[in-house]
Each structure stands twice: as C-alpha cells, then as structure tokens.
TORZAZA-96549 format. One line per 10 residues: number of its first residue (from 0); their letters; for each residue x, y, z of N, C-alpha, C. Coordinates in steps of 0.2 Angstrom, whole numbers, plus 2048, in hexadecimal, padded with zeros to 3 digits. Example, Ala and Ser with C-alpha at 12.3 -4.5 7.8 and 13.67 -1.06 7.14 Angstrom:
2
0	AS	842,7E4,827,83E,7EA,827,842,7F0,827 | 840,7F5,823,844,7FB,824,840,800,827
This chain:
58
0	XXXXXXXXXX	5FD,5EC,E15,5F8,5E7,E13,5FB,5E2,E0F | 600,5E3,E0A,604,5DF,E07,608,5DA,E09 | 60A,5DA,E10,60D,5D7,E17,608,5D3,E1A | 601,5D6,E1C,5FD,5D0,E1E,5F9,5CB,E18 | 5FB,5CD,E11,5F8,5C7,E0D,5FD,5C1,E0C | 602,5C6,E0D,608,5BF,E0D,609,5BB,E15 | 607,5BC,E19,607,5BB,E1E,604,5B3,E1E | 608,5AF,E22,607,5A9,E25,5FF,5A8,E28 | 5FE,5AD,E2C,5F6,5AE,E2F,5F0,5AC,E28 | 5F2,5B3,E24,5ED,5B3,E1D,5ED,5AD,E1C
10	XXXXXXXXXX	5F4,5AA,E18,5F2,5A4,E15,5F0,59F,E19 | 5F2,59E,E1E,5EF,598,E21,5E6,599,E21 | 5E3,59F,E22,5DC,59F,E23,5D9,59F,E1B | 5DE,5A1,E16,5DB,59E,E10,5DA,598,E0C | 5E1,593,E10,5DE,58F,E0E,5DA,589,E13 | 5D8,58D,E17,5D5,589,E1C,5CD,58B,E18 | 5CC,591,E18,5C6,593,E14,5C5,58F,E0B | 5C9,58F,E09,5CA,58A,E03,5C7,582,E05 | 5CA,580,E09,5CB,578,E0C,5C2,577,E0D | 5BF,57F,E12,5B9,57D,E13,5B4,57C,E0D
20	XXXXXXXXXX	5B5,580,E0B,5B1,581,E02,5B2,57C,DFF | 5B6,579,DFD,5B9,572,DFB,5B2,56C,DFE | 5B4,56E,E05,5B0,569,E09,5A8,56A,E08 | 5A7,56D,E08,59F,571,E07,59B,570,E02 | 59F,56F,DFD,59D,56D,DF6,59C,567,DF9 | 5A3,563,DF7,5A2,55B,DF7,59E,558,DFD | 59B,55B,E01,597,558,E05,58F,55A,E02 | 591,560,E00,588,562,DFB,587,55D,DF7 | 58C,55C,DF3,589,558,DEB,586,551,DEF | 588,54E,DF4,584,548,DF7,57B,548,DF9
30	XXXXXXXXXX	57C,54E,DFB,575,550,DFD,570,54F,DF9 | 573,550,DF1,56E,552,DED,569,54B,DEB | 56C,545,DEC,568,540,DEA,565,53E,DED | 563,541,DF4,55C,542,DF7,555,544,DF2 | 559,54A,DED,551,54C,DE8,553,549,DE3 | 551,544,DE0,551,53F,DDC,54C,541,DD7 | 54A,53C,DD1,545,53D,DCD,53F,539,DD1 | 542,534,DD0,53F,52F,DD5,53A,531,DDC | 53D,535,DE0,538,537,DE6,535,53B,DE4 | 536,540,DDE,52F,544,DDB,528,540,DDA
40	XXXXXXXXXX	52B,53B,DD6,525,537,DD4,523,533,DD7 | 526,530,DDF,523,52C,DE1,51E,532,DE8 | 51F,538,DE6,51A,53E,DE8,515,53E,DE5 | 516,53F,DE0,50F,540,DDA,50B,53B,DDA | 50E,534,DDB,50A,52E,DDC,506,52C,DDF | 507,531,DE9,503,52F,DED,4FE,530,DED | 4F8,52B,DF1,4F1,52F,DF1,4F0,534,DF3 | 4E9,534,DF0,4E7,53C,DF3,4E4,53B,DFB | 4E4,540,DFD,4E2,541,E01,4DB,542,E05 | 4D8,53F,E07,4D0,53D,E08,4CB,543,E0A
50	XXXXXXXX	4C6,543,E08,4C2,549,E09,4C2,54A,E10 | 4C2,551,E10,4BF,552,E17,4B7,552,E18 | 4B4,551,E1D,4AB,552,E1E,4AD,556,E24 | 4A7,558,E21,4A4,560,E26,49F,55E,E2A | 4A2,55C,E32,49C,559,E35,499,55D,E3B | 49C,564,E3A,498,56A,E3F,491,56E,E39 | 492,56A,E33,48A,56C,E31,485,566,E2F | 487,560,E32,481,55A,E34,480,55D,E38
C-alpha cells in the first residue's frame, strides 16, 4: 500500500484531482453574479399577474 501511494500513478491522479477542484471553484465563484441583489428586486418589482375570469360559469 505504501508502494502505490508513492507511486507515480497516485500522484499523478492526485494532482490532477487537485487541479480539477482548483478549477471547479474558480469557475463556480463566476456564476455567482448571476443572483445579484439587484435581480431579486427587479422580481419583486414586477407586475402582478392579471386575474383570471371564470368563463365556464357565464
């Protein structure tokens, strides 16, 4: 066991699994400015929505 952690195989796959995690984040944090404060509020802001009429009881 102590032969395969030191092994060229291992490390190569852990830093490749490092690299991707690395990359995962820093692509996440961009995303985030899509939920702004700003698009909440211009949600809240939109009009309502129009009544419905019920015109299977005319």
């Amino acid at each position: 066991m102590l032969a395969f952690l030191k092994s060229e195989l291992f490390l190569r796959f852990l830093g490749g699994f490092a690299l991707g995690a690395v990359g995962v984040f820093a692509l996440h944090a961009g995303d985030e400015a899509a939920l702004t404060t700003s698009a909440y509020a211009a949600q809240a802001s939109a009009p309502a929505a129009p009544a419905v009429v019920d015109r299977a009881a005319l």
